[in-house]
Residue, then its C-alpha position, 0 to 999 in steps of 0.5 A: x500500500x502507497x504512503x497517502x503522500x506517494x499516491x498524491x504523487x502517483x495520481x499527480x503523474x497519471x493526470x499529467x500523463x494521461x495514463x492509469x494511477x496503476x500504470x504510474x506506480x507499475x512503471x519502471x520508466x515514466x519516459x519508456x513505460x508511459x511516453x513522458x516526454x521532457x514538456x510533461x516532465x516539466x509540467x510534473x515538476x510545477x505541479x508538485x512545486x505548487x502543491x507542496x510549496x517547495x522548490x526542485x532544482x532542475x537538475x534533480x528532474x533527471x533523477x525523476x524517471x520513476x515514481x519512487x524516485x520521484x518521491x524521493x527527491x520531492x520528499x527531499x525537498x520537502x523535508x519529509 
């Protein structure tokens, strides 16, 4: 079972993507698994900075290519 905070972000990345909350957590690869290209990587960035009031450097964006990575460096800058 997903942290509440980990299907926040799992539900953030199959809105964006346009893909199944169960395709996101199943992915191994937002970019193979599910065609995330750069535009929506970046739409998912903005997204998670405004929902939790917190700032990402870019840079981190290439470590985003899952969704337990992405909750690690979201976790990371949040303090979590």
């Amino acid at each position: 079972m997903l942290s509440d905070r980990m299907a926040e972000l799992r539900d953030m990345a199959a809105d964006i993507f346009t893909v199944e909350p169960e395709e996101v957590e199943q992915a191994a690869s937002f970019a193979d698994d599910l065609g995330a290209d750069s535009l929506l990587a970046v739409e998912l960035l903005s997204r998670i900075e405004q929902r939790y009031g917190v700032m990402i450097d870019a840079g981190d964006l290439e470590k985003m290519t899952d969704l337990p990575s992405t909750y690690k460096v979201v976790a990371d800058a949040a303090g979590w």
